[in-house]
NULO-745212 format. One line per field, with one value per residue (C-alpha): x, y, z; residue number from 1. Coordinates in steps of 0.2 Angstrom, whole numbers, plus 5000, padded with zeros to 4 digits. Each point is the difference from the previous one (the first is absolute). Layout:
REM residues N
X <- X  ...
Y <- Y  ...
Z <- Z  ...
num <- NUM  ...
REM end
This chain:
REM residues 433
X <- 5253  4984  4989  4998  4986  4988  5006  4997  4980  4986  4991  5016  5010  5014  4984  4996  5019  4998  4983  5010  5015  4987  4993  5016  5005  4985  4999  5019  4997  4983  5003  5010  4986  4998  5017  5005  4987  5013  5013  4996  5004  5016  5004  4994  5012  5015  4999  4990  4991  4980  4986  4998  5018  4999  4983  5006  5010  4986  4990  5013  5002  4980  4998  5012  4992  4986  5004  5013  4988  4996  5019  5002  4989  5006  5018  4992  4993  5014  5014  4990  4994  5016  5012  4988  4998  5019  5000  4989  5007  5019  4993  4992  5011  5014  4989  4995  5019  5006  4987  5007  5016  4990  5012  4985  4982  5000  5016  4980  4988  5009  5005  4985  4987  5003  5012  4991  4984  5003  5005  4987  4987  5009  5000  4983  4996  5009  4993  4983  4999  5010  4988  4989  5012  5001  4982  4984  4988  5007  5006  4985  5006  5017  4997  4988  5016  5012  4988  4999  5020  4997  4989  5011  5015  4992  5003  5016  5010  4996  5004  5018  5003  4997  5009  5017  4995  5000  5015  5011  4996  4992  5016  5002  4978  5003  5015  4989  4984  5016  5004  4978  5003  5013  4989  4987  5013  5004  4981  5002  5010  4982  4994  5004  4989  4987  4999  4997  4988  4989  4999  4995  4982  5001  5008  4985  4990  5011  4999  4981  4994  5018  5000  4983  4991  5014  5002  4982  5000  5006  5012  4998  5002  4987  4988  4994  4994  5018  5005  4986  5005  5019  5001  4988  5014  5013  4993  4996  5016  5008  4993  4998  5019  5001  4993  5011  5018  4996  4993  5015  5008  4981  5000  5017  4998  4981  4995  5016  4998  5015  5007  5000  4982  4992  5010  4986  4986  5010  4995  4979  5002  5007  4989  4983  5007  5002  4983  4992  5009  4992  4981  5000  5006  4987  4987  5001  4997  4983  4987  4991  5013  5014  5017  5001  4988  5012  5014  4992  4992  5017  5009  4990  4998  5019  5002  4987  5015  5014  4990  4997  5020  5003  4984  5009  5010  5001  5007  4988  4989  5012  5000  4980  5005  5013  4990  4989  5013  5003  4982  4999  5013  4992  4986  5013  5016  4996  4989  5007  5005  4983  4996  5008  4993  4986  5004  5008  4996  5009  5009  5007  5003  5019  5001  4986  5011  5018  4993  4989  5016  5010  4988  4998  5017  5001  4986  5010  5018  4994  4985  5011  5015  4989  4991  5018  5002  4985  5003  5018  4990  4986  5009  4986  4995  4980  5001  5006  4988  4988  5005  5002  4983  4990  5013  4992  4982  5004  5007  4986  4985  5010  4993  4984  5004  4999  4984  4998  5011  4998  5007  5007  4996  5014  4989  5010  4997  4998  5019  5003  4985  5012  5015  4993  4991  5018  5010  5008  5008  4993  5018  4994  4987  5014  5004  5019  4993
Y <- 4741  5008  5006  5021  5005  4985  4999  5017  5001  5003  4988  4987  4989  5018  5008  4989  5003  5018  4997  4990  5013  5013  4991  4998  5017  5008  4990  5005  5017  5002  4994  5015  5008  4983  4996  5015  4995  4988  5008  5016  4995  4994  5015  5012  4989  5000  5018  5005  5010  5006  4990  5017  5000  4983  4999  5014  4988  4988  5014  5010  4982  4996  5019  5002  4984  5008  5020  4993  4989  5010  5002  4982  5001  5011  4994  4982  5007  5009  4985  4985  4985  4992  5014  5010  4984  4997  5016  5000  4984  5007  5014  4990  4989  5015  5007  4987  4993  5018  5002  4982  5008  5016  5009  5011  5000  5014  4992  4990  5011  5004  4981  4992  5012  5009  4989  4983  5009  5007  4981  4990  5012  4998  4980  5002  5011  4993  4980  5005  5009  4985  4987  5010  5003  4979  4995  5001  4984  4998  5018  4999  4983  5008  5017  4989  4990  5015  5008  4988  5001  5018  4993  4983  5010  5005  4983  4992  5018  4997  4985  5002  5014  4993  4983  5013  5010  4985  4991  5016  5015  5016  5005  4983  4999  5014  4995  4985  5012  5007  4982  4996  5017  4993  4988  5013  5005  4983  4998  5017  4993  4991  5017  5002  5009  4989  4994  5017  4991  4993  5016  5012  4995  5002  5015  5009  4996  5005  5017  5001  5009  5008  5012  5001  5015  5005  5016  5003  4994  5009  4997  4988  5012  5007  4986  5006  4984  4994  5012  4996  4983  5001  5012  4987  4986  5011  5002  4981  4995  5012  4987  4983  4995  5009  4979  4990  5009  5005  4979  4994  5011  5003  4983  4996  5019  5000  4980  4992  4988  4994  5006  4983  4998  5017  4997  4985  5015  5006  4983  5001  5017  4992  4985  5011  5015  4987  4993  5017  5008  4988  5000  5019  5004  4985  5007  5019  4994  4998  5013  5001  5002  5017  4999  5017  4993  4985  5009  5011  4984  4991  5018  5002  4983  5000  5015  4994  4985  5011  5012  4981  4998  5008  4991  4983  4989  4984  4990  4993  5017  5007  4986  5002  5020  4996  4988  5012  5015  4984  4999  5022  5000  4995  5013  5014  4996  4985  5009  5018  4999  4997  5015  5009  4994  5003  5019  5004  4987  4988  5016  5010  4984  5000  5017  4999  4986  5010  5014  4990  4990  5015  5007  4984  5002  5016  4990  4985  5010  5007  4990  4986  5015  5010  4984  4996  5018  5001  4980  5008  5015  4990  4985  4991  4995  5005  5016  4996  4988  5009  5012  4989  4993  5017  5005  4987  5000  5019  4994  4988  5017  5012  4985  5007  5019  4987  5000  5017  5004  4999  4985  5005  4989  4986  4989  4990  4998  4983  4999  5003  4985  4988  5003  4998  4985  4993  5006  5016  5009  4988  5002  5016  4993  4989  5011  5003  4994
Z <- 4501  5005  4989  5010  4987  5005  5019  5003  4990  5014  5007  4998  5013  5000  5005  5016  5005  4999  5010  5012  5002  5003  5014  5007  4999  5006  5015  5005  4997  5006  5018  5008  5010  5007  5004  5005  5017  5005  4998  5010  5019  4998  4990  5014  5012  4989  4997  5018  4988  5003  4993  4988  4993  4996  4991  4988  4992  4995  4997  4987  4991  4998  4996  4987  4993  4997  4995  4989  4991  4987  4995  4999  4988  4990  5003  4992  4986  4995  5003  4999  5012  5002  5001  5012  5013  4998  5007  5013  5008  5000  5009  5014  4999  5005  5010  5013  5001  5004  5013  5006  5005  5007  5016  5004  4998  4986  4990  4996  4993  4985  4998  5008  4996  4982  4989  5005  5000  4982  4994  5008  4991  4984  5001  5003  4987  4988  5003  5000  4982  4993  5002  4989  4987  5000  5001  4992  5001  5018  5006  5015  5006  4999  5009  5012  5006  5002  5009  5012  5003  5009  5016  5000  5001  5017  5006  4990  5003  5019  5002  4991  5012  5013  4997  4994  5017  5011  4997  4993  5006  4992  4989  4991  4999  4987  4991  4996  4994  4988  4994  4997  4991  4990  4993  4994  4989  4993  4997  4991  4987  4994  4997  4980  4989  4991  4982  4989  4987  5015  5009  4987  5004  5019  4997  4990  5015  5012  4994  4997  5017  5002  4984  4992  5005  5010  4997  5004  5015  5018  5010  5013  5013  4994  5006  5016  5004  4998  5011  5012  5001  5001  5014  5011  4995  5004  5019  5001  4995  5015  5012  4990  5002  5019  5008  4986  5003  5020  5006  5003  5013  5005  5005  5006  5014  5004  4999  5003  4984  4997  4980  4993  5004  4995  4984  4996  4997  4984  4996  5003  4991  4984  4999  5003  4988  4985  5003  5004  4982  4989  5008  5000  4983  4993  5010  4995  4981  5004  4996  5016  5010  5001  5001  5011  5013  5001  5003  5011  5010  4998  5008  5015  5005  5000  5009  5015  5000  5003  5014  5008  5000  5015  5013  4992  5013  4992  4986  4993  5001  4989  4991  4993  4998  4989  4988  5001  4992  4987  4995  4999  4989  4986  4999  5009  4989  4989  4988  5003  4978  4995  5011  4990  4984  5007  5004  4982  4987  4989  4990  5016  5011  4998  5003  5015  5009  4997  5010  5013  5004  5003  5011  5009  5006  5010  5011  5001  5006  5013  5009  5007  5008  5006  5009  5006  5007  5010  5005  5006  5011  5007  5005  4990  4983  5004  4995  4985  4995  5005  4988  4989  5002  4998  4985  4991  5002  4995  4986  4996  5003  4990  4984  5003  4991  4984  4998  5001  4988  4981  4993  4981  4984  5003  4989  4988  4980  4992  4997  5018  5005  4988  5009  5018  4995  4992  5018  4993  5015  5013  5009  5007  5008  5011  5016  5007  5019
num <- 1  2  3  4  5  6  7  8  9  10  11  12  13  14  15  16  17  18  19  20  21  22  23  24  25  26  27  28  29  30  31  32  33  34  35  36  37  38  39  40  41  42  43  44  45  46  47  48  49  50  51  52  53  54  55  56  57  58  59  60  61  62  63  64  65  66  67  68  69  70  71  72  73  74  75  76  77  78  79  80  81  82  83  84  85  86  87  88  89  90  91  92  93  94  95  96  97  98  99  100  101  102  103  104  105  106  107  108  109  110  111  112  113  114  115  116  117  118  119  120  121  122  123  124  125  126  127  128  129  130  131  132  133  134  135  136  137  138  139  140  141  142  143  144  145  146  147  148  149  150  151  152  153  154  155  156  157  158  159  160  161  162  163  164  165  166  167  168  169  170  171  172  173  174  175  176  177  178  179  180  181  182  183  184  185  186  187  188  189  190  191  192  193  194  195  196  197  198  199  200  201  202  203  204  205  206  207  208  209  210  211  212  213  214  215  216  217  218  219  220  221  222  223  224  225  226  227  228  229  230  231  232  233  234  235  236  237  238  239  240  241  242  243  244  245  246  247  248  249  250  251  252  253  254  255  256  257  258  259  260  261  262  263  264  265  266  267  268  269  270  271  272  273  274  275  276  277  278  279  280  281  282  283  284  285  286  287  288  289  290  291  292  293  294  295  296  297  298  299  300  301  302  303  304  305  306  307  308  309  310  311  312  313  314  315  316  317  318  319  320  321  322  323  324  325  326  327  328  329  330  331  332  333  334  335  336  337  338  339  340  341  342  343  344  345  346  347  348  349  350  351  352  353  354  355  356  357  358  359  360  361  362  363  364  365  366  367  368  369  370  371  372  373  374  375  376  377  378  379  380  381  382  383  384  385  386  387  388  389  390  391  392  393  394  395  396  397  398  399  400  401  402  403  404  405  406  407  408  409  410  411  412  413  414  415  416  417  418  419  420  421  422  423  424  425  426  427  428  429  430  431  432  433
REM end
């Protein structure tokens, strides 16, 4: 029999299985938006539904993702890793396999959209704090690697859709998401709590930040740089998923590329965004150079990308734009959680990313429809990127108000320093994108 108290110690051979199922799970439920990309034309031909219709229901289940973020949480806290991501995969699990079986468009968006939208951010949630909880000499080699499963979910979550769309149709390409959801909850089952005795320590520190000088402290809200920096996300998120979930029919209407080849930038985008996640966030840790003029660099370059969109007519054009969005997304997205730090220090930072993720989500539910709406009017996607374009670099100049507003004392105690240095809540620096 084996021995639960030494399997289940941090740092131990039960850790790199719960590293592993973290991975794993994170990369099935972190792929949606992408997905989703592909699976929208032949959703608007089953249903002869409007480009707007049919974007809503991405939209609601990336949304809910993220408004609904701060209840995962809280749910997780309350009932545990395992029980919580048990939880979270029935519910996607339910919710995509009802939406398989949808009669109408709508019958979708409280499958598609809210319930799998509620469990893929619980999974997430949920396998992101565990690896903490199970390491401590190797929790940034840990964290590093599930990090990395949000941008390969870009490509290995296209590629199964597309193989599932391919040879079976658009009904039986979600039933098979259900079955990958299936496994979440398998992996789930590694999630149990660690050793007491050896998590006393890590306990302490997890506090330290969290509870000292609480009380003393405002509320996060209160931050107006905070504020200042979440409402210029909110607007660049409005256009930053308008190119991802609108290329395909894009291509397919307007360039006459064929779906099974415009499904090959999905590809570029992966491979450029895993690359661009791990430069960006290394490079922001030097002195000399600023996380917020990265982002803002990162934002605006991509934004010039997407307002290209529309005076591109070939391939392999598209092609070098979307390697381009790959490599953006480490300074636009990648980094977004260290942002936050950066905004609210060490002792507010969960509370910072609970309410930057829920304001994330209003931008995100509606850029993409409202990009299908006017797509459905004009005949043509320009507008809409174009839109989409200007939204952004918006997004990116509204950063500026930071510096003319005063940033309050997030500096952190020597307690606080000793926990960074040891990786203490490094899984809020991992973005759900």
């Amino acid at each position: 029999m084996v021995n639960n108290t030494m399997e289940r110690r941090p740092d131990s051979f039960w850790s790199c299985l719960v590293c592993a199922a973290s991975v794993l799970s994170i990369l099935i439920a972190t792929g949606g938006p992408y997905a989703f990309g592909l699976l929208l034309p032949p959703l608007m031909d089953e249903f002869n539904a409007n480009r707007q219709e049919t974007a809503w229901v991405g939209s609601l289940n990336t949304a809910c993702g993220y408004i609904l973020n701060p209840f995962s949480v809280h749910v997780t806290n309350r009932f545990g890793f395992r029980a919580t991501a048990i939880l979270g995969s029935v519910a996607s699990l339910i919710g995509i396999g009802l939406a398989s079986f949808s009669a109408q468009l709508w019958m979708m968006y409280p499958t598609y959209g809210f319930l799998t939208g509620f469990g893929s951010t619980t999974i997430y949630s949920t396998s992101m704090l565990v690896v903490l909880k199970y390491f401590v000499k190797w929790r940034s080699v840990a964290v590093g690697l599930v990090a990395s499963a949000t941008s390969v979910s870009a490509f290995a979550m296209t590629q199964f859709v597309q193989a599932l769309l391919s040879a079976f149709g658009w009904r039986w390409a979600m039933r098979g998401i259900a079955g990958l959801f299936l496994m979440c909850g398998l992996c789930s089952a590694l999630y149990l709590p660690v050793n007491k005795a050896k998590e006393s320590d890590e306990q302490t520190l997890d506090r330290i930040g969290t509870d000292k000088k609480k009380d003393n402290e405002p509320h996060v809200l209160k931050n107006h740089r905070f504020l200042v920096f979440c409402s210029a996300n909110t607007i660049v998120m409005f256009g930053y998923f308008i190119p991802v979930m609108h290329i395909i029919k894009h291509c397919k209407q307007e360039l006459q590329i064929p779906e099974h080849k415009s499904y090959i930038l999905f590809t570029y985008l992966a491979g450029a965004s895993v690359i661009s996640r791990l430069a960006f966030c290394k490079l922001g840790d030097f002195q000399c150079v600023s996380r917020f003029f990265l982002y803002q660099v990162s934002v605006v370059i991509y934004g010039i990308c997407v307002l290209l969109l529309p005076f591109v007519k070939t391939f392999n054009s598209l092609v070098i734009i979307f390697v381009v969005f790959g490599l953006m997304d480490g300074g636009a997205v990648g980094q977004f959680s260290l942002l936050v730090l950066g905004c609210v220090g060490q002792r507010k930072v969960n509370q910072g990313w609970g309410y930057a993720m829920f304001s994330v989500g209003f931008g995100v539910g509606t850029g993409p429809p409202l990009a299908g709406f006017m797509a459905d009017e004009s005949g043509s996607y320009a507008v809409a990127f174009y839109l989409s374009g200007v939204v952004l670099i918006a997004g990116a100049a509204i950063t500026l108000l930071m510096k003319f507003v005063k940033q309050p004392d997030v500096t952190e105690g020597p307690e606080e320093v000793k926990a960074q240095e040891m990786g203490i809540l490094i899984v809020e620096k991992v973005t759900v994108l």
